[in-house]
N, C-alpha and C positions, 0 to 999 in steps of 0.2 A: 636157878634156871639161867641158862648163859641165852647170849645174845641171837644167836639163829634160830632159838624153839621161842622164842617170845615173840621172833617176828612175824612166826606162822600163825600166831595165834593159839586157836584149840586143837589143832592140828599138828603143830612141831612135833611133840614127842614121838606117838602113833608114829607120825610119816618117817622121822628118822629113824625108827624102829625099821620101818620098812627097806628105806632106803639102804641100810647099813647092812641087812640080810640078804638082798641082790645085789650091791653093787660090786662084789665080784666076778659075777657073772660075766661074760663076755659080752658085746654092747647090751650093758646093763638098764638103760635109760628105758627101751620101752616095755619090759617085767615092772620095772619101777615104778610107771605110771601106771599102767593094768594095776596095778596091786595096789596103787592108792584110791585108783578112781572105782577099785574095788570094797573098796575100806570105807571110804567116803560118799560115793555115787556122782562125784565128777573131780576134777583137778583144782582144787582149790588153789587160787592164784598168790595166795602166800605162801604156799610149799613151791613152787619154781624155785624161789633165791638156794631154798637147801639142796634141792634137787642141785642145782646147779655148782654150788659149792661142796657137797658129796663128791660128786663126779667130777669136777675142777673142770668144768664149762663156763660158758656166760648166760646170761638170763636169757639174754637172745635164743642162743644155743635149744636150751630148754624151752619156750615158748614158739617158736621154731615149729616144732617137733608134736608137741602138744595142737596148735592150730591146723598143720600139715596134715592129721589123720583125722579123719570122719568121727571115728568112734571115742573118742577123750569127748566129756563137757568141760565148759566154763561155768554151768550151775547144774543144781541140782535135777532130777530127769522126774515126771510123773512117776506116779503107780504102775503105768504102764508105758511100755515104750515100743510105736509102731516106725515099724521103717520100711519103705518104699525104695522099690531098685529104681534107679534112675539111669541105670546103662542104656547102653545102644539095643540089643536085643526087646527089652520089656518096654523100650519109648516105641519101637518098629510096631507092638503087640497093643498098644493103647495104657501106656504108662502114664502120660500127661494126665489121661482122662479121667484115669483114679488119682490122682494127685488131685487135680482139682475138686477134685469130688472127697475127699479124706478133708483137703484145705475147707468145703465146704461145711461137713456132717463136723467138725471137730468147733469149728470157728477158729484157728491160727493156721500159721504159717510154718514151713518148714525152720529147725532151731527153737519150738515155742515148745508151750507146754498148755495146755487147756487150763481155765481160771481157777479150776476143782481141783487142781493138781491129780487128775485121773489118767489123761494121757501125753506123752511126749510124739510129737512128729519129727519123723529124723530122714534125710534122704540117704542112701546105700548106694554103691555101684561094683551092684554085682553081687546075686545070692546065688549065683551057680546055677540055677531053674532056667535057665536063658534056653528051652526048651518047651518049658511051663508058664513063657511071659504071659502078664508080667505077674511078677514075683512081690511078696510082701513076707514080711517077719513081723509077726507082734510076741514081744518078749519069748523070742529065740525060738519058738514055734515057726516053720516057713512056711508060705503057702503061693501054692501057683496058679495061673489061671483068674488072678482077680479081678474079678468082673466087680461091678456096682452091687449085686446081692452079693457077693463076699465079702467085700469091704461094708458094707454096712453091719452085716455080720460079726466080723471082726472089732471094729464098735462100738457095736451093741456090746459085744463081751467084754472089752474093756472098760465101759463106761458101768458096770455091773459093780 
């Protein structure tokens, strides 16, 4: 085993597999990441260095990029994964108020994960309902209009 896959851990081979099938691609970097944090269920932060030496970037580079976008983790996500639009449109609609009330019914905070590892809270900006504000997604299901009985709703079914 050469030096790059042992510094990933349990993850080198897999992820160089990965890496080495997109990184032709034209800006290959964010296929790369989807496809690992697919593989995986976030970005394990021992695959940056290859990531980065694949693509002959710097670690910066790559972590960069990985923290820049909402949807990459730094750990692994619940069972379930609810996300809240936080745009302008659904805050105008009473998006705080289901926030604070998800923060409430769930017990964490947005980035957490419930104790049970049932559900993850993730803030969004922007599911396109900006009509239907405000808006929620629970594992890629969207829904408009949430009120306090839909979000309750929503986990109750997650917490199932």
């Amino acid at each position: 085993m050469n030096m790059r896959m042992s510094a990933a851990g349990g993850f080198g081979e897999r992820s160089l597999e990965i890496i080495r099938e997109l990184k032709h691609l034209e800006g290959p970097m964010l296929p790369i990441l989807h496809a690992i944090q697919d593989e995986f269920g976030y970005i394990p932060e021992e695959v940056k260095p290859l990531i980065a030496s694949e693509l002959n970037l710097s670690r910066a580079e790559v972590h960069g990029v990985v923290t820049f976008y909402h949807d990459f983790r730094s750990h692994s996500a619940g069972r379930h994964v609810l996300k809240l639009c936080r745009a302008e449109a659904c805050q105008a609609m009473g998006s705080d108020q289901v926030a604070d009330r998800a923060r409430q019914l769930l017990g964490i905070d947005f980035h957490q994960t419930t104790l049970d590892g049932a559900v993850t809270l993730e803030p969004v900006f922007c599911l396109g309902l900006c009509a239907c504000a405000p808006a929620a997604m629970l594992d890629g299901d969207v829904y408009g209009r949430v009120d306090d009985q839909v979000l309750s709703e929503m986990v109750a079914e997650a917490r199932r």
